[in-house]
C-alpha positions as CSV (number, residue, x, y, z in Angstrom):
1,X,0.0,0.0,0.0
2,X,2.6,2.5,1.1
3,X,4.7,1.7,-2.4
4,X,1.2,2.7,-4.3
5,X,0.7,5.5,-2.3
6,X,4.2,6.7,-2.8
7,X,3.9,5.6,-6.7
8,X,0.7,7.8,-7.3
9,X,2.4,10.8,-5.3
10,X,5.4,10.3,-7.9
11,X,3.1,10.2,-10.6
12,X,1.4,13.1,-9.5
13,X,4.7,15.4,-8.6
14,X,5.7,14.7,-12.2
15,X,2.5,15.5,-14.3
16,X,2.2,19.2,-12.1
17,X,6.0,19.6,-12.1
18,X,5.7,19.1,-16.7
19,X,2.2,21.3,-16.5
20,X,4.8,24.2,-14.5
21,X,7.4,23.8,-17.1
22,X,5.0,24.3,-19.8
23,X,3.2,27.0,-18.5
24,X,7.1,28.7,-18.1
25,X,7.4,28.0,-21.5
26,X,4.5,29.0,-23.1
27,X,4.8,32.4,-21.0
28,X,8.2,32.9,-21.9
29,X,7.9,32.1,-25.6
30,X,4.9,34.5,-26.0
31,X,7.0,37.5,-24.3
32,X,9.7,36.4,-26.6
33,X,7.6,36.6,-30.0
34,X,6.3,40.4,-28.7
35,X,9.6,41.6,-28.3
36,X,10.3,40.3,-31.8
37,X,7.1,41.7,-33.0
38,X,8.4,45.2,-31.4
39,X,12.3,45.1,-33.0
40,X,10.8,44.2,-36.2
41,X,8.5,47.2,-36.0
42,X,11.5,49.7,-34.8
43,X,14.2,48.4,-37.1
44,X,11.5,49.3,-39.8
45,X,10.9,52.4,-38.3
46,X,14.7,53.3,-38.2
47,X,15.4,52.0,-41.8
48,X,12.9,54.8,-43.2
49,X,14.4,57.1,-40.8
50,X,17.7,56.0,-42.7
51,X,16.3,56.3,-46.1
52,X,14.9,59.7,-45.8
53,X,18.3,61.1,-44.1
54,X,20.2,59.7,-47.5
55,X,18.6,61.1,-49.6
56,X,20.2,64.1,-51.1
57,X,17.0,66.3,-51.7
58,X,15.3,65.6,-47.9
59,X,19.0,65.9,-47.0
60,X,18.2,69.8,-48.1
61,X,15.1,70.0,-46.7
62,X,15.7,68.4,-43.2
63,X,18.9,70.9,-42.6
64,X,16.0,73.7,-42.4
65,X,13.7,71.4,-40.0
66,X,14.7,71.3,-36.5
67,X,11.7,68.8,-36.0
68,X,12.7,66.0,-38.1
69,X,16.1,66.2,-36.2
70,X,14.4,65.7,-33.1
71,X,12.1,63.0,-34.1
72,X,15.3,60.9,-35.5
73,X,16.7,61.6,-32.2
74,X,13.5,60.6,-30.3
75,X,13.4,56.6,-32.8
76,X,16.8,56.5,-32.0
77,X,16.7,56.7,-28.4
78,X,13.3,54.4,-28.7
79,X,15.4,51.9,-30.5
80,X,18.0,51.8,-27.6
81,X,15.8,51.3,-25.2
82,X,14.0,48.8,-27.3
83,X,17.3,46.8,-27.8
84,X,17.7,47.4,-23.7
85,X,14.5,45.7,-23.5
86,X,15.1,42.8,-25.6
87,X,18.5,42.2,-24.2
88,X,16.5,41.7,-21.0
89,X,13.5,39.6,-22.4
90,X,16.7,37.6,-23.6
91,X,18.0,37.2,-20.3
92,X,14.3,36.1,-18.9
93,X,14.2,33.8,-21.8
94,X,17.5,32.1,-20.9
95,X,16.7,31.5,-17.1
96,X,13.3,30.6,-18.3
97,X,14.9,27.7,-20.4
98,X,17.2,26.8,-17.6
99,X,14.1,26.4,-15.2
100,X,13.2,24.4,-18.0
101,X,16.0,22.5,-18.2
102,X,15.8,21.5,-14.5
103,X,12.4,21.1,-14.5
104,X,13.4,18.2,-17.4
105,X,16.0,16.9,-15.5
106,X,14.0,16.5,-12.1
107,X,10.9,14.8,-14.1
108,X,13.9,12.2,-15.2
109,X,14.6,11.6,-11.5
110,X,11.4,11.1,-11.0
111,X,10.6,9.2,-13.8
112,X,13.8,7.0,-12.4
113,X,12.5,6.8,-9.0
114,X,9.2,5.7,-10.4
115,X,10.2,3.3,-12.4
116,X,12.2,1.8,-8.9
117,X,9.2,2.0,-7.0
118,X,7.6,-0.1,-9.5
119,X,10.1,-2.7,-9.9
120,X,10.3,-2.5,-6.1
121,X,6.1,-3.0,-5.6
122,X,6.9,-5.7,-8.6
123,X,9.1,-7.7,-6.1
124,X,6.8,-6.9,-2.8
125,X,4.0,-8.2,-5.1
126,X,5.8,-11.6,-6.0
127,X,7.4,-12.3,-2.4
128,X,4.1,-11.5,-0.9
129,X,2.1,-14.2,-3.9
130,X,5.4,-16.7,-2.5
131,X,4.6,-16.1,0.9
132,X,0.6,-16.6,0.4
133,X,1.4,-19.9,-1.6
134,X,4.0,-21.4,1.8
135,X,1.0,-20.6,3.7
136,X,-1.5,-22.2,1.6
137,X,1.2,-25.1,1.4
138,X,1.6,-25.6,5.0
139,X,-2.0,-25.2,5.9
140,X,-2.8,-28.1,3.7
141,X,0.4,-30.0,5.1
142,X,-0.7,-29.6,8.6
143,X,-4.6,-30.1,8.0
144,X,-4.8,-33.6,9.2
145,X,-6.6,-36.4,6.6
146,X,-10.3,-36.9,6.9
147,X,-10.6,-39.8,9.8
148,X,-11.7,-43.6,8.7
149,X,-15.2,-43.7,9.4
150,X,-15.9,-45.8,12.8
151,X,-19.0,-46.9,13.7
152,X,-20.9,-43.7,15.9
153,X,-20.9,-44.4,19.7
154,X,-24.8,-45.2,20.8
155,X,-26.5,-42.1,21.6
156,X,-27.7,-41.8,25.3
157,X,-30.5,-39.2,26.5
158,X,-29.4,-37.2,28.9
159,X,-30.6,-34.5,30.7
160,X,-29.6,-31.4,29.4
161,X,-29.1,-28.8,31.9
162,X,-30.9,-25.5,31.9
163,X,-29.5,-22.4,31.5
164,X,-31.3,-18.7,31.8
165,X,-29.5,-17.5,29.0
166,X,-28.3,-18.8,25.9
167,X,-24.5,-18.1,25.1
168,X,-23.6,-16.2,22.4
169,X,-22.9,-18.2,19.1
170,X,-18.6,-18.2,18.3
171,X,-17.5,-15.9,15.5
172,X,-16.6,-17.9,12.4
173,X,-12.8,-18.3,12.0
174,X,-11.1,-17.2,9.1
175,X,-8.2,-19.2,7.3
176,X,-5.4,-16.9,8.9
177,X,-7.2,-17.3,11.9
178,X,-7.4,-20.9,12.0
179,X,-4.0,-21.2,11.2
180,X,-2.3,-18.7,13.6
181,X,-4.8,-20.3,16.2
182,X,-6.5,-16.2,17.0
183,X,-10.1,-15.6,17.3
């Protein structure tokens, strides 16, 4: 009993310790994908920026326009904070993959110790089938043979005795009690 009991707790630790890693996953991936989503959008953002600066007319045009200056300056400082930002979604993503890694390498210890818990209730299940069968041998060896039939002793009437209250009827024996001799 105490093998099953610790089998199913194994069982149990393992599925909510792969249904954590997944959900770290899953999590981590998604945040991931945004900040892709977001460098994609900025490095598009800054390769117009670029565009417009090379060119020779708005090159002319920009010199006059304090504003455009500024704006560059503003998507560039949005891009460096962007790549700050997905230098440290990186960083999550990499402990979130070594939590994951663990995570993996604990459900294999588990998985390990499982599988000896089995092999161990395997061998508690086969001693304790050999230990039922000795019993079974040795109440059969010990049960004595049925006795030759004699001729009954004559039956003689005699008073029975009277008694104000019935005893209580003996509680039937079981084979282990039989054989160990308890009531």
């Amino acid at each position: 009993m105490r093998a099953q009991r610790d089998l199913e707790a194994a069982r149990l630790e393992l599925v909510e310790q792969k249904r954590r890693a997944s959900q770290h996953a899953l999590a981590h991936s998604e945040e991931l994908k945004e900040a892709r989503r977001d460098r994609d959008a900025l490095r598009m953002q800054l390769d117009a920026a670029r565009a417009e600066i090379a060119s020779p007319k708005k090159r002319k045009q920009e010199k006059g326009n304090e504003e455009e200056n500024e704006k560059v300056s503003e998507l560039e400082k949005e891009l460096e904070e962007t790549r700050s930002e997905i230098a440290a979604l990186r960083k999550k993503l990499s402990a979130a993959q070594t939590e994951l890694t663990a995570a993996r390498a604990a459900a294999d210890t588990h998985r390990a110790s499982l599988s000896q818990l089995q092999s161990a209730q395997a061998q508690a299940r086969a001693a304790l089938e050999e230990a039922k069968a000795e019993l079974e041998k040795r109440a059969a060896a010990t049960s004595a043979p049925p006795p030759i039939s004699q001729p009954a002793p004559p039956v003689v009437d005699a008073p029975v005795p009277a008694r104000e209250s019935p005893a209580p009827p003996e509680p039937s024996r079981g084979f282990f009690g039989k054989l160990f001799g308890r009531r």
